[in-house]
N, C-alpha and C positions, 0 to 999 in steps of 0.2 A: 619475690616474684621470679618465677620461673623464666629460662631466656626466651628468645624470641624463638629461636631453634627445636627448643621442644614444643612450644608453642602451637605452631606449626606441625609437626609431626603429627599430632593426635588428632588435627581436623582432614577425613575424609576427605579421598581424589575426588570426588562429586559432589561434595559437601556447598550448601550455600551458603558457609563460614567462612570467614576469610579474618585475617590478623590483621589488626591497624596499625600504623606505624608504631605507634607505643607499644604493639605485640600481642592487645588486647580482641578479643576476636572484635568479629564484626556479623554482625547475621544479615544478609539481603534478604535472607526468603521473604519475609512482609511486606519488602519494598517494590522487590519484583513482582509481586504479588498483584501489589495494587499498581502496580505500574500496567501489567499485562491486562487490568479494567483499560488503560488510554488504548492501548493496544485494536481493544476488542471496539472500543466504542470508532474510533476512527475508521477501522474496517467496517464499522458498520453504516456509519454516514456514506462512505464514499459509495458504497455499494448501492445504496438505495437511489445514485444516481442513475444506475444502471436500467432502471425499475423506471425513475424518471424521465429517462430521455426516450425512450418511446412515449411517452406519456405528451413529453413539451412535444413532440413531434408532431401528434397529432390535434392539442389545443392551439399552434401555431403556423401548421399546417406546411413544416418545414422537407424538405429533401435532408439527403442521407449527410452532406455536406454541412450544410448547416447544425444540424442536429449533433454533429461529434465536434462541431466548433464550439458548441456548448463544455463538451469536455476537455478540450481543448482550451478554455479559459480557468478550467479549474485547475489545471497542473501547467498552465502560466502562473499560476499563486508558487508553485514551489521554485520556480525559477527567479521571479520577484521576490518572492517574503525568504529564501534560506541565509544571506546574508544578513540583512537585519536581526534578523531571528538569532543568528550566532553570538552578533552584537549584543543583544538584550539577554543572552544568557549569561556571557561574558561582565554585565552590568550587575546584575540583577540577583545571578543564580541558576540552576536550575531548578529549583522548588517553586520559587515565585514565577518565572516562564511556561510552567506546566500550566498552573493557576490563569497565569494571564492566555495562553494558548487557548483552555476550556472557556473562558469567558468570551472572547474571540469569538468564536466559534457558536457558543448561544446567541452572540448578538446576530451570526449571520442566519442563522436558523430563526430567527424572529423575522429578520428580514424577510425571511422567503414567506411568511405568512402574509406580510402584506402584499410581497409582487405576487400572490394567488390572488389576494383580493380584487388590484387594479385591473383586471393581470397584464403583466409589463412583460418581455421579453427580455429588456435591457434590465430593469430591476432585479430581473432572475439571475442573470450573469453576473451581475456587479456579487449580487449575496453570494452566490456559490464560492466568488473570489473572496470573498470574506474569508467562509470556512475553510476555504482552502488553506487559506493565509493560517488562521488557526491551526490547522491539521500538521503545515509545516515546521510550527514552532515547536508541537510536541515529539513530529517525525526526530529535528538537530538535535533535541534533548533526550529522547527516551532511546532510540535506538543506541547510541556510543556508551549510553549508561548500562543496559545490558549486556554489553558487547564488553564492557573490559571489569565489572566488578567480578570475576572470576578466572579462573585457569585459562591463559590464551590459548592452548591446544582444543578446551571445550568451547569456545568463544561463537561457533558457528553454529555445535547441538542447541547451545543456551540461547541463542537468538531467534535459534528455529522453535524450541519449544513456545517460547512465549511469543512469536509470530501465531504459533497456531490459535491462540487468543483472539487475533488481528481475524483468523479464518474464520472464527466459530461466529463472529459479530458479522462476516461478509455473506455466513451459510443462512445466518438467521434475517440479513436483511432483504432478500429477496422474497421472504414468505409476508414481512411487514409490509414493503411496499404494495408486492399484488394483493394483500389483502385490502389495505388502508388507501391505495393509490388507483390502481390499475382495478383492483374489483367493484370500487365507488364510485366509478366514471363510465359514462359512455362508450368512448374509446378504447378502453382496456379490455372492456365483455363484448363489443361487436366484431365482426369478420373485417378482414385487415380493409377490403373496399370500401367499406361505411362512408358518406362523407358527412362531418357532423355538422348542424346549423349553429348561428352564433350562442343561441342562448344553453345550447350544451356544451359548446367549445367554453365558455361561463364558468357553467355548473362543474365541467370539467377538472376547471384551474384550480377551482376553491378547493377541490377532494383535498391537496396536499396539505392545507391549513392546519388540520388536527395529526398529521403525523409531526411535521415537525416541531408542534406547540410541544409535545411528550418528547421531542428531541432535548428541545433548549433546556423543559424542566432539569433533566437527567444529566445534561452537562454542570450544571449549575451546580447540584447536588455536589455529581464528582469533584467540582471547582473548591468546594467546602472541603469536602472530605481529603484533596490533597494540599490544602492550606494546611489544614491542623496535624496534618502525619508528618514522624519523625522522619524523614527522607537521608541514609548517611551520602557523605560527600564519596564522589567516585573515585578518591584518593590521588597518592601526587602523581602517578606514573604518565597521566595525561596533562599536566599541571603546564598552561603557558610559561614559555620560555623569556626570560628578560630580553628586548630590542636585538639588543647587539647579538644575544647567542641566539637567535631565530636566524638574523642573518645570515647565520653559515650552516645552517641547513635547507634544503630543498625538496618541497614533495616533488619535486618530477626527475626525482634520481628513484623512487619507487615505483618498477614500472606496474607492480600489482595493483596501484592508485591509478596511474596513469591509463591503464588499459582499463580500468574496474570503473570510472568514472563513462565514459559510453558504452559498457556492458549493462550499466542501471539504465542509461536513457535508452538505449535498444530495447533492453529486454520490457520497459513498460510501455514501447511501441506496441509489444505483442498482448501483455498482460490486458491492455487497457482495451485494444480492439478488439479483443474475443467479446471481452464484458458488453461491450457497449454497444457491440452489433450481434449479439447471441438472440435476443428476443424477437429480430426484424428478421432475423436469418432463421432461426425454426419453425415461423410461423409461415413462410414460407410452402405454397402446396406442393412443392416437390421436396420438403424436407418431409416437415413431422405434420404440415394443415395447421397450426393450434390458433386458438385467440393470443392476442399479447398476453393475457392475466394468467392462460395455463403455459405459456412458455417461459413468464417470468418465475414462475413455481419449480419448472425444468432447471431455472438459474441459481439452485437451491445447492443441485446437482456436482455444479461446475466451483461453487464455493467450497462445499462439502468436499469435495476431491481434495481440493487447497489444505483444508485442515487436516484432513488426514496425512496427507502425505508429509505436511512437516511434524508429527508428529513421528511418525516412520523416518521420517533424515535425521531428525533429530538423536531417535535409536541408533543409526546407521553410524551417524558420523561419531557416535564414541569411540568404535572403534575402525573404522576405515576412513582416509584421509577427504574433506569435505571435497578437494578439487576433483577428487575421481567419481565422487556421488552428482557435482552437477555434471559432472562431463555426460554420466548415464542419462541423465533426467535429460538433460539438453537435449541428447537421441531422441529419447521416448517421443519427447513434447514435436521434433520436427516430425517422423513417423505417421503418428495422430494428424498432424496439418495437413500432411499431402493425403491423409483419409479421406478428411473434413472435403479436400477443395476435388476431390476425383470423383467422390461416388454421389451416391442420392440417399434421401430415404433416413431412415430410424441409423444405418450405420454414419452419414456423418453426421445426423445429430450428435450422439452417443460419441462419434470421434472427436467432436468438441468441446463436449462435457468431459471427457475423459485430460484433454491437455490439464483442466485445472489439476490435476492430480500432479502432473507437472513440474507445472509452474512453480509448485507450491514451495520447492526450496531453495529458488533463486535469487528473491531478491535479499533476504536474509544471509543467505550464501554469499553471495558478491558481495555484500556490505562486509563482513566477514575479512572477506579475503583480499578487501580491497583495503582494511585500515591496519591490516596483519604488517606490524615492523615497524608501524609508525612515531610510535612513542610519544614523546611530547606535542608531536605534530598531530595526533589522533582527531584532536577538536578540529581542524581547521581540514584535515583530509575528509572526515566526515561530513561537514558543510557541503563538501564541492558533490561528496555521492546523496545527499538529500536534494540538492539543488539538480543532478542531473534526472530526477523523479519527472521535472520536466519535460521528457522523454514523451510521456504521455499525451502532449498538446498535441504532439504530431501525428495522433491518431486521426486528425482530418484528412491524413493523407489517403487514409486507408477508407476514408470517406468519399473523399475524390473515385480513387479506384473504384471504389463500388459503383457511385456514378456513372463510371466512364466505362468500366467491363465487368459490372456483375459483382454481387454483394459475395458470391461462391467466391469466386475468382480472386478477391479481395486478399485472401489469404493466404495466399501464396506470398504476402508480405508480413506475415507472419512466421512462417516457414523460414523464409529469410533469416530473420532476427533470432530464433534457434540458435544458426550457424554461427555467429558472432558470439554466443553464449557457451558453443561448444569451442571456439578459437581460444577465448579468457580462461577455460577449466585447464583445457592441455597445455597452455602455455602463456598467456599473458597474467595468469594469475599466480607466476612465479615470483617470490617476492626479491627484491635487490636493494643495496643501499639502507639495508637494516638500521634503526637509530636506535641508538640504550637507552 
């Protein structure tokens, strides 16, 4: 057997080969492969929220407040379920946690068939936190698995590439939902004044039944199909540390952890408010006039942006360093906001749709940059950037604001959260306290 040295030599700077400790290679491509399916399917559930909550808006007959406290209960699940979740990897595995993550998840998606039925309001929340809870377990496990089975220098390209999976499932879920959701209901095809009677607020609730019945199937399936796949182990370099040697390490001598950890909750202040108020905001007669069903169509737009552009950072970042690419993107994304919250008309629509372009390599990026140096501490720094996802709850805030000065206006705390993201690229995402 040849040494480990040569070994090594012969497998390709970009190669998704990598040598196991015995020096034997190792091939991810399959794994990541089918990994970048959790990817796509997760972007695609969370999205069709987005599709949903004007939808609950108008069979519950909710203000702008309440309606994103909806969302707002769904990324309370990443806050609750990332700890446990690390646990149960920690137990279990990561193969069996994916598995259990997917099941999770179909069960919540069944749920939501019967809160159409009754239809519940409370029933709706509780299942969203279901899946959320689900979504979580696969966020702890798949993202850090991607992020270290290869070159730590590529570590940001390679997460963006297979984010853009996460995009393609977020660009396709808004054509599902206004077709199956928004186009099958009252609500969706009338002028935003309508006010609907009980027995179509009804007919309304039930539309959702048959999309997420084809959810739960297709989880299920997935659930099988990563039972029986060879999954390799993410190797020792992240490998927990016995008691006593944990103790003399600290993530918060990392300040690229430290500061990267409210750069994720920030930045899905912004991510999640565009989302969830793009359809109430275009339909709007001094944006674009449209029904909700043709501006959840527009929301095609703003995913689509998403995908593309990490597959563009993704190019980017082979060869120039990932913190100077979000520092640009950070620019771009505040730019577009103060478009969005000054003008009128087709241009801030467009300036809306245009941040997804954005956004698109942030959060992959921060994750990135936030676990960069950590070493054996990797599992437990990641935890805390899945967990800060919960960022998103406080998208009610941005609910409130609408409320209180205008759904336009709203986003100028969006704008905000930009700057914080451009603060972490030039300088908090400096890494310190490097561990071997």
């Amino acid at each position: 057997m040849p040494p480990v040295a040569s070994t090594q030599s012969k497998v390709p700077e970009n190669s998704n080969i990598s040598p196991d400790s015995a020096g034997s290679p190792v091939r991810y491509g399959p794994a990541l492969t089918l990994l970048a399916s959790l990817f796509f399917m997760w972007g695609f559930i969370t999205v069709i929220n987005n599709t949903l909550l004007p939808h609950l808006r108008s069979v519950f007959d909710l203000n702008y407040t309440q309606t994103t406290l909806i969302e707002s209960v769904w990324f309370i699940a990443y806050f609750v379920a990332s700890i446990p979740s690390a646990k149960l990897i920690e137990k279990a595995g990561y193969q069996k946690a994916l598995v259990i993550g997917l099941l999770v998840m179909a069960a919540g998606a069944l749920g939501m068939m019967l809160a159409a039925s009754i239809p519940s309001y409370g029933v709706t929340l509780a299942m969203l936190f279901v899946i959320a809870s689900g979504i979580t377990l696969l966020q702890v496990a798949a993202n850090p698995y991607v992020a270290v089975v290869g070159k730590p220098e590529t570590a940001s390209s390679r997460l963006n590439l297979v984010q853009a999976m996460n995009s393609a499932g977020t660009m396709l879920a808004p054509m599902f939902g206004a077709y199956l959701i928004l186009g099958r209901s009252k609500g969706g095809t009338a002028s935003a004044d309508v006010v609907l009677t009980p027995a179509e607020r009804l007919a309304d609730a039930q539309s959702v039944i048959l999309p997420y019945g084809l959810v739960a199937v297709v989880l299920v399936v997935l659930a099988v199909v990563i039972a029986r796949f060879p999954l390799p182990a993410m190797g020792s370099a992240t490998l927990r540390l016995a008691p006593e040697e944990r103790r003399k390490l600290s993530l918060w001598k990392h300040r690229n952890l430290v500061f990267g950890v409210p750069a994720i909750f920030i930045y899905l202040i912004a991510e999640i408010g565009v989302a969830n108020l793009f359809v109430n905001f275009v339909s709007q007669p001094t944006i674009a006039n449209l029904t909700h069903e043709q501006a959840g169509r527009y929301l095609t737009f703003l995913w689509g942006g998403m995908m593309v552009g990490r597959f563009l950072g993704s190019a980017i970042m082979q060869k120039v360093d990932a913190a100077r690419v979000l520092a640009a993107f950070s620019v771009g994304a505040f730019v577009v906001m103060l478009v969005t919250v000054f003008t009128t008309g087709p241009a801030a629509m467009w300036a809306l749709i245009l941040v997804g372009l954005f956004h698109s390599i942030m959060f992959p990026t921060i994750f990135t940059l936030g676990i960069r140096g950590l070493g054996p501490l990797t599992e437990e720094g990641s935890g805390l950037l899945i967990m800060a996802i919960a960022g998103g709850a406080l998208v009610v805030v941005q609910g409130w604001l609408a409320d209180s000065y205008g759904l336009q206006t709203s986003f100028l705390l969006t704008a905000a959260c930009e700057l914080y993201v451009l603060f972490y690229a030039l300088w908090g995402s400096r890494p310190t306290g490097e561990t071997a």
